[in-house]
N, C-alpha and C positions, 0 to 999 in steps of 0.2 A: 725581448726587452734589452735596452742598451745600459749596460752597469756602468754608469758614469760614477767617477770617483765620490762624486757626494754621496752618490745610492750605496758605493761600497763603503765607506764613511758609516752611513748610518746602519747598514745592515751589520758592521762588525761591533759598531756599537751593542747593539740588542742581542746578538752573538757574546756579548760581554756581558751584559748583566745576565742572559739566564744561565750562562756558565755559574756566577756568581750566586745566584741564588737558588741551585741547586745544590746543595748541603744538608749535611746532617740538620734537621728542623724542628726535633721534636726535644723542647726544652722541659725545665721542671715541670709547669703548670699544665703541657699538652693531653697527660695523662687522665686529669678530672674529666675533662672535654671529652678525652674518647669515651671515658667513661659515662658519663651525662646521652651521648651518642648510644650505647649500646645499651644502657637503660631503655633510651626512648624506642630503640626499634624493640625491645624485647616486652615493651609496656603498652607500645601503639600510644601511647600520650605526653605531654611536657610535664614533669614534677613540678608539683606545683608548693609542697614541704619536702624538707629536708630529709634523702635517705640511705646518705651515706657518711656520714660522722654520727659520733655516741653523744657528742659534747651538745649537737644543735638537733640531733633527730625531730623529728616532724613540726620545727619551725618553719615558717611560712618562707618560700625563695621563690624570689619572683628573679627569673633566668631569661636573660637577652639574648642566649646564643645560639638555643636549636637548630635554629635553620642552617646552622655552617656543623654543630657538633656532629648529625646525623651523617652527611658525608665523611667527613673528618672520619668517625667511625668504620664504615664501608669500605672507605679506600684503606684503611689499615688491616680492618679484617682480610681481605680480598687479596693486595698490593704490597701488605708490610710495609716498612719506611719509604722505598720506594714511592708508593701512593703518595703519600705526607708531603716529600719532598717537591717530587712533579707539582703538587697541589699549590705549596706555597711560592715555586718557581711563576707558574703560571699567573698568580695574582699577582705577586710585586715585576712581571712583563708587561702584563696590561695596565696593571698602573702606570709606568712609566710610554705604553702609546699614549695615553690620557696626556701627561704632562708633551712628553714630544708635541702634539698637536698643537701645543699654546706655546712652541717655541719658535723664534723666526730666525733668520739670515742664515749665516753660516752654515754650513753642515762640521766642519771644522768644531765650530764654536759649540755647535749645540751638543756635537759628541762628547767632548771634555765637559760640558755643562751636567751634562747627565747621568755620566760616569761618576765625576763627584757626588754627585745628588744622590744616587743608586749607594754611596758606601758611606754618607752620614746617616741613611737609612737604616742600612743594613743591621744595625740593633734591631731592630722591629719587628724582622724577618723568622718569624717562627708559625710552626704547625698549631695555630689557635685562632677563633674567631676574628681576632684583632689584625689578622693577615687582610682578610676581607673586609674592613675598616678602612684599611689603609688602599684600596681599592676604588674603595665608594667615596674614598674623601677625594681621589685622583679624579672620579668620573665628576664631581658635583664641582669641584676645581674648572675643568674643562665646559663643563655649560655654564657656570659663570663666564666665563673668560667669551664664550661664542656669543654670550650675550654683551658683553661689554665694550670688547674690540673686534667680531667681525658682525653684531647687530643682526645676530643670529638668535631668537628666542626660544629655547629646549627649558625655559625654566619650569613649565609645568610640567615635565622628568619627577622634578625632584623631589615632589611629595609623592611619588609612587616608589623610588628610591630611598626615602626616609620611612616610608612603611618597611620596607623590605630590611632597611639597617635596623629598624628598632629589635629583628628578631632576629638580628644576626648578630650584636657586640653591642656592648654599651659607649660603645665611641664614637655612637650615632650623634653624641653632643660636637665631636668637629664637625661636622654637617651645619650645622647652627654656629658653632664659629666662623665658618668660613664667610655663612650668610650674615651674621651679624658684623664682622670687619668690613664686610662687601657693603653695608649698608650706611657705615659710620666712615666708611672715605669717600663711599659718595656723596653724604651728607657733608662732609666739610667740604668738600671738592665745588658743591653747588653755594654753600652760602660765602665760598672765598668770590666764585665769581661773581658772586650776586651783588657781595657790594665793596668789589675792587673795580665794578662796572660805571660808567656815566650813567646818572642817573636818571636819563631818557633811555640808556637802553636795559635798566632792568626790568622793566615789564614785558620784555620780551622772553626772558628765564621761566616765568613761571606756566609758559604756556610751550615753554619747548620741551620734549621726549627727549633726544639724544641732543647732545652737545658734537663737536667734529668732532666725527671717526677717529681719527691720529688719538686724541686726545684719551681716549677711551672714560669717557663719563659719561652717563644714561642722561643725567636731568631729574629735575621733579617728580614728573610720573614714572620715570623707568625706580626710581624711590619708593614711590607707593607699590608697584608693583614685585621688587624684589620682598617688603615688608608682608606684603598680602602673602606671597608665596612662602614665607618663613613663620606665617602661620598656619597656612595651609601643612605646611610642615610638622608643626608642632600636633596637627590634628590627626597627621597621620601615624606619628608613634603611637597612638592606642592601641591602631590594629595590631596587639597582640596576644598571647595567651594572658598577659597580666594588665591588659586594660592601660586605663590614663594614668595609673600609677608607675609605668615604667618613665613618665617625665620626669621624676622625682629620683631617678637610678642613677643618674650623673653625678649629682647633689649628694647623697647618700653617699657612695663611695671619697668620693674628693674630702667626705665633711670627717674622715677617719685620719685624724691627726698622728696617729702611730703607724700610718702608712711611710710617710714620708721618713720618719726615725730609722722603720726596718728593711722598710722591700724597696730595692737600689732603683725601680724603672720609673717608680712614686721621687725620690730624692735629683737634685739637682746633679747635672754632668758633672764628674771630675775630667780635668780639662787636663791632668797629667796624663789620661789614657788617650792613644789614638785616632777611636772610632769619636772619641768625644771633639777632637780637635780637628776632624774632620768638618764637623757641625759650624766651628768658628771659621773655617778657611770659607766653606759654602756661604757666610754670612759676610765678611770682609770681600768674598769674589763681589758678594752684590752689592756692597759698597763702592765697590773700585768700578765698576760697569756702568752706574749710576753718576760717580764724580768726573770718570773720563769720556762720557758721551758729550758733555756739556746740552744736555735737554735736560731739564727737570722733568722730576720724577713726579708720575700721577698722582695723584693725591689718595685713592685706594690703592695701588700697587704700594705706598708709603706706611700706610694702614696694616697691609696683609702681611708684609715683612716685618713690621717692627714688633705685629701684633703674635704673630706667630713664632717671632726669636724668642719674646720676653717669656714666652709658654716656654718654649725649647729651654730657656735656662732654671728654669722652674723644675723639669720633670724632664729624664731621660724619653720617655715613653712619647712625649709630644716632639720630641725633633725629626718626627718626620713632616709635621709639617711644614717647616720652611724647605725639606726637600721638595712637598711637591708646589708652593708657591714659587720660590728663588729662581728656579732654571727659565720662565720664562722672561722675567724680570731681567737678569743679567741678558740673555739672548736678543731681547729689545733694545736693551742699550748700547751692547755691543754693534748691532746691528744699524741702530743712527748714528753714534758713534762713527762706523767704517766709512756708511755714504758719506759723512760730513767730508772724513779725510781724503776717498774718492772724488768730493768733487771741486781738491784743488791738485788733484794729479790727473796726469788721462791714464783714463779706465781704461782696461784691457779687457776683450771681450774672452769667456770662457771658453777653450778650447773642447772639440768634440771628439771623444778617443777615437781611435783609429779602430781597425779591425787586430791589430796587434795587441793594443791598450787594453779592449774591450776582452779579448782572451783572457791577459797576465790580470784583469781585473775579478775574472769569474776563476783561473785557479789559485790567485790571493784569499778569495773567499771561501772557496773548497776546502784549502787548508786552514784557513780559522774556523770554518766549521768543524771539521774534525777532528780539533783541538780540543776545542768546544764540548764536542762529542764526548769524549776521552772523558774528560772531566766529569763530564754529567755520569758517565756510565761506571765514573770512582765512585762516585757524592753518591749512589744508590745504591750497594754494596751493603748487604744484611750486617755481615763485618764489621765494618765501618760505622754504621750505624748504632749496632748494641754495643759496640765498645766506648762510643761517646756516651751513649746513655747510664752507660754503667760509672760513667768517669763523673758523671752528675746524679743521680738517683742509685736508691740502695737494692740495685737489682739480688747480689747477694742474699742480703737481710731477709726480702719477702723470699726467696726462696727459702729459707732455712723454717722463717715462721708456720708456711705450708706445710713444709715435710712435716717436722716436730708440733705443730696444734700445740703450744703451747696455750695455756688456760688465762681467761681475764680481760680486761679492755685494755684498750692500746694508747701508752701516748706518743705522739714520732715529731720532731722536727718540723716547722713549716717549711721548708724548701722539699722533704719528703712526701709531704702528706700525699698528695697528687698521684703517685705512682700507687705510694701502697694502698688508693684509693682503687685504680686501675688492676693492681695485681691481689689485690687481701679481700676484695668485696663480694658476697657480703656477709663472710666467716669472722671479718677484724674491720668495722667501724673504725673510722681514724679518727684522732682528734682534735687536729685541724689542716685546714690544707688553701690552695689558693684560692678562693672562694671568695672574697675579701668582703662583696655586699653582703655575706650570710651570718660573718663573726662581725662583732660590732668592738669598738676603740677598747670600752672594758675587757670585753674576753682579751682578746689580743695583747695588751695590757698585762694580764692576769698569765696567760701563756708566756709573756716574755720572762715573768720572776721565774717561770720555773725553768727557761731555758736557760736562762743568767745563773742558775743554781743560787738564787736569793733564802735571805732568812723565811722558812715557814712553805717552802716550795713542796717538801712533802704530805703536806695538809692539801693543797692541790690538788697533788695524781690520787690522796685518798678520798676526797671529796668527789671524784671522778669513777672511781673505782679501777684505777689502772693496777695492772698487775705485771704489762709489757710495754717495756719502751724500745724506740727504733730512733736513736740519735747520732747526731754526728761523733767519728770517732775521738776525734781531739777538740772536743768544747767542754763547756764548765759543767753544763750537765752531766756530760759522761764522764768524768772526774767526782761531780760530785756523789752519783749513781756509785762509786765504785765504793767512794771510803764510804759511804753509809750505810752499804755489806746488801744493795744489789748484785745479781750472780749477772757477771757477763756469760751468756749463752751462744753469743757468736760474735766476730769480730773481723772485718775486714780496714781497709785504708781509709774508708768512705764512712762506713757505719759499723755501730756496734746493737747487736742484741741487749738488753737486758731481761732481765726474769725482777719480780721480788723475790727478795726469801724469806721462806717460809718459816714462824716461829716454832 
């Protein structure tokens, strides 16, 4: 095969992202998941109540994630971090073939398009179901799009696809975003032209399926039949261990208003950080690609961007999708754009390397492979690994709890819960952790006074029965744990032990 500079182009491209998302991967919440994971293979079933908190024990949890925890589990068991990492490298690669595929001209263009895209993402990027979300939301992106602009129909995929997301993440609701935006740009897209038409040639609209190709608009019936398929959809999140009541799991979660107050992925980007400003440049590219093509912009492509930003600015946790909408957006415009400029210059016809070319092209790529390489084979390093993990979860702590058995129920931190769900179970029930559809606004609510060391927070942990806590070392808690003649029992940078004491 001939490595023509595009092909090396894109291949250093995807050389680049999985460099990139091969990283340390297993964040606070990854630890429930293995957990829930090695439940299920030690139980042979899905829990179907609560049995690993004291706070919620054998409440009813109806769990969307099986089908990804059980690996998730295996590859850790088996693999160590390693597994984790490979795992979630592999799903945000394939998400982005998904998106590559919906992108056109350049290879130039589409490599910087993707790149970007790949690192407003990159928050997203962790060892939990939600990795495989962000996967299925690339594939159902991409058969929209074959059905849109190349009149390629895969739509009946997607209810076999939305069975499979519903037991994989609750984020099977972008799925239904993506088909509801797809369905309300085509819907204005048809009644602009319906009656911006002569009024002899509207009755020609309502008998036409696709409108012109270029254009990428289905028509009336391609209408009814994306709707049809997005019920189709809805019928197939049943299939799962928790029936048709998993349609109600989206709603549920989103309707927890002290979400958004405490857990950073639930609140809106701060645009002083970064990765957050990444999100705005991705968003501004695809304004500037759109104003300097001089074609307007589809009336759905207008929908899926605008509708997918105003999420993005909502909620950290949704700015992947205008990663994987924008790339092909900008890459279309850029790409009518070029020919427009082409065809008041003369085109130059693409040069075909040499037998020179073609060498310096395949050892240019050698060595970004094994740069590449390098990288991946740091980013998996046991090392490297527990040392992040320690530098966010109180690896510490649970040790010290195990050695010493100290006596009582536990209360710990929510950004902890997760691990010492992972590492304490099931000697030490935690008392809360990221779980979020399982504790409701109240508890959560109720948790936050005692983590704020509010008036009356000790009537709490006694109403609980706690007797050990595992909090952060410099919060109000463990300030207030001290002067009210709790024994600290261990103490690191990260966390601290407490004990009660005894009268």
């Amino acid at each position: 095969m001939k490595l023509t500079l595009p092909r090396l182009v894109i291949a250093i491209t995807f050389l680049g992202i999985v460099a990139m998302a091969v990283r340390p991967s297993a964040d606070t919440d990854t630890w429930w998941h293995l957990r829930v994971g090695a439940w299920i293979v030690e139980h042979r079933a899905v829990p179907m109540v609560d049995p690993f908190s004291h706070t919620r024990a054998g409440t009813e949890w109806k769990i969307p994630g099986w089908l990804v925890q059980v690996p998730l589990y295996l590859l850790f068991a088996n693999f160590g971090y390693a597994g984790l990492n490979l795992f979630t490298a592999a799903c945000v690669t394939l998400t982005f073939v998904f998106i590559y595929q919906c992108c056109e001209g350049n290879a130039f263009v589409k490599a910087f398009t993707l790149i970007l895209a790949a690192a407003a993402s990159a928050i997203y990027w962790s060892a939990r179901p939600q990795i495989v979300s962000f996967l299925l939301a690339g594939a159902f992106a991409y058969i929209l799009h074959l059905y849109r602009w190349q009149r390629v129909n895969r739509l009946w995929v997607l209810p076999s696809l939305m069975a499979l997301w519903a037991n994989v993440h609750g984020g099977f609701a972008l799925g239904f975003i993506l088909l509801g935006l797809t369905v309300a740009g085509e819907s204005v897209s048809f009644l602009w032209r319906l009656f911006t038409a002569e009024s002899a040639e509207r009755a020609k609209f309502w008998s036409l399926q696709f409108e012109v190709r270029s254009s990428g608009a289905v028509g009336p019936r391609g209408i009814i039949w994306l709707t049809a398929i997005g019920l189709l959809c809805a019928l197939a999140v049943s299939f799962n261990p928790a029936g048709p009541a998993m349609l109600l799991y989206p709603f549920k979660t989103v309707s927890i208003g002290v979400l958004r107050d405490f857990i950073q992925e639930w609140q809106s980007p701060d645009f002083h950080q970064v990765n957050a400003q990444i999100f705005l440049w991705l968003l501004f590219g695809t304004l500037a690609a759109v104003g300097l093509s001089r074609r307007r912009i589809n009336f759905t492509d207008l929908v899926l961007v605008t509708g997918c930003a105003y999420l993005g600015f909502l909620a950290w946790r949704n700015v992947v999708l205008l990663a994987i909408i924008a790339p092909p957006v900008i890459t279309r415009h850029v790409a009518w754009g070029w020919a427009e400029a082409r065809g008041q210059v003369t085109a130059r016809a693409e040069a075909n390397p040499s037998g020179g070319g073609i060498l310096l092209n395949w050892a240019i790529l050698l060595v970004v492979a094994l740069t590449a390489l390098v990288k991946i084979s740091i980013s998996i390093q046991p090392a490297l690994n527990a040392a992040e993990a320690a530098r966010l979860v109180p690896v510490g702590a649970a040790e010290y709890i195990q050695r010493e058995r100290p006596k009582g129920r536990l209360f710990n931190s929510y950004n902890f819960g997760a691990y010492l769900t992972w590492a304490l179970y099931p000697a030490y029930p935690v008392y809360v952790d990221g779980r979020t559809d399982l504790y409701d606004g109240d508890f959560l609510r109720e948790y936050l006074s005692v983590a704020l060391a509010r008036p009356g927070y000790e009537a709490v942990l006694s109403k609980y029965g706690v007797n050990v806590a595992v909090v952060e070392s410099n919060s109000l808690i463990s300030d207030a744990l001290a002067r009210d003649g709790w024994r600290a029992m261990y103490d690191d940078p990260l966390a601290t032990v407490y004990e009660r004491a005894r009268p």
